[in-house]
C-alpha positions as CSV (number, residue, x, y, z in Angstrom):
1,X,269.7,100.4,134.0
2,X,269.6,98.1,130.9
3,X,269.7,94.1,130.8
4,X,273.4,94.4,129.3
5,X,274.7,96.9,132.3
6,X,272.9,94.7,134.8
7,X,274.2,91.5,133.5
8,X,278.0,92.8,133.3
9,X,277.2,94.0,137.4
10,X,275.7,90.6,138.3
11,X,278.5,88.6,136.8
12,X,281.2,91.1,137.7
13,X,279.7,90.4,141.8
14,X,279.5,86.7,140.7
15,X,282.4,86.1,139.6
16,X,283.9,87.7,143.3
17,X,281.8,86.1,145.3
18,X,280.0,89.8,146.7
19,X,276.4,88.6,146.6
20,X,274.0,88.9,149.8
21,X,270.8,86.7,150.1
22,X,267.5,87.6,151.9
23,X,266.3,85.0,154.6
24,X,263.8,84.3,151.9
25,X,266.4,82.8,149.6
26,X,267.8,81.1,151.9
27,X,264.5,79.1,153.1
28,X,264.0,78.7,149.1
29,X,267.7,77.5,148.6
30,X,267.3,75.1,152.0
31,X,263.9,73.8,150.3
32,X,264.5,73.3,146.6
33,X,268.7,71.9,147.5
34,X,270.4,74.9,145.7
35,X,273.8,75.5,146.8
36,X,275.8,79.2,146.3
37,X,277.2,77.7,143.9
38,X,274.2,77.5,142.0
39,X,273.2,80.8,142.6
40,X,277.0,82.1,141.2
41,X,276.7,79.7,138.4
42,X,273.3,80.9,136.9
43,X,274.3,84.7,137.3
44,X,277.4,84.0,135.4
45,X,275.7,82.2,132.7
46,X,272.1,83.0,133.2
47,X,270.1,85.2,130.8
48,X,268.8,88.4,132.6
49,X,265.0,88.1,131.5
50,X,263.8,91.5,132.9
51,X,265.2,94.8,135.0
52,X,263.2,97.4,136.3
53,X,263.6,100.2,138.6
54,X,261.6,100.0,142.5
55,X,261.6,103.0,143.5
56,X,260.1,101.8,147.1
57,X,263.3,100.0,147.7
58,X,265.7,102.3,145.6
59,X,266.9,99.2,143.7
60,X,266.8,97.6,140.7
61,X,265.1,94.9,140.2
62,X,266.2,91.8,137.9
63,X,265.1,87.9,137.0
64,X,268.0,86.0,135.9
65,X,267.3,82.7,134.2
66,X,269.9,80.4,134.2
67,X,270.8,76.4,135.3
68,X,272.3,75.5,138.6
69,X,275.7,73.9,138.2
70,X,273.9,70.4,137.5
71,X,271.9,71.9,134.5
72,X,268.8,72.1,136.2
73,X,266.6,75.0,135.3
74,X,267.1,78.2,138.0
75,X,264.9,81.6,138.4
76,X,266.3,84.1,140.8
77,X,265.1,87.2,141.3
78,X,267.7,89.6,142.6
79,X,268.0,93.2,143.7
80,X,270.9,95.5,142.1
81,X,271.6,98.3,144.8
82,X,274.9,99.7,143.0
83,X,277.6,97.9,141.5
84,X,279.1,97.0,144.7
85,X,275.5,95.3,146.4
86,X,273.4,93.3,145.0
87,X,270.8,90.9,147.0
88,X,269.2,87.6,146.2
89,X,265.5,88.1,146.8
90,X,264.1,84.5,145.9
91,X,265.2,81.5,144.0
92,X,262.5,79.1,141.8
């Protein structure tokens, strides 16, 4: 998978609300006051920085950096599973 067929995935999700999150993300969300919105917001106008294949977890993984919806900077790193899951691992 490429940065352009993992960004059209991510948005495509986004944009339908169809993202998990890990318990991880959701401790870093509760800490750092990022809402779901934030998350959505950054993957639909985020730049995917990196995407590389983990074969332990059959997944692809990708770092999206973007800006929550009041234009602070945003970092997640998420897990594409197939173009129906993906998974927020962490948020930064």
């Amino acid at each position: 998978m490429n940065k352009s067929e993992a960004k059209i995935i991510l948005r495509d999700l986004a944009k339908y609300g169809k993202i998990a999150y890990s318990e991880h993300s959701i401790d870093q969300m509760i800490n750092r006051n990022i809402t779901t919105e934030d998350i959505l917001y950054a993957l639909m106008w985020g730049k995917i920085k990196s995407v590389e294949k983990n074969a332990t977890h059959q997944n692809w993984k990708c770092k999206i950096i973007g800006k929550t919806v009041d234009e602070d900077e945003l970092t997640i790193l998420a897990a594409i599973y197939s173009e129906t899951k993906t998974v927020i691992i962490t948020v930064f």
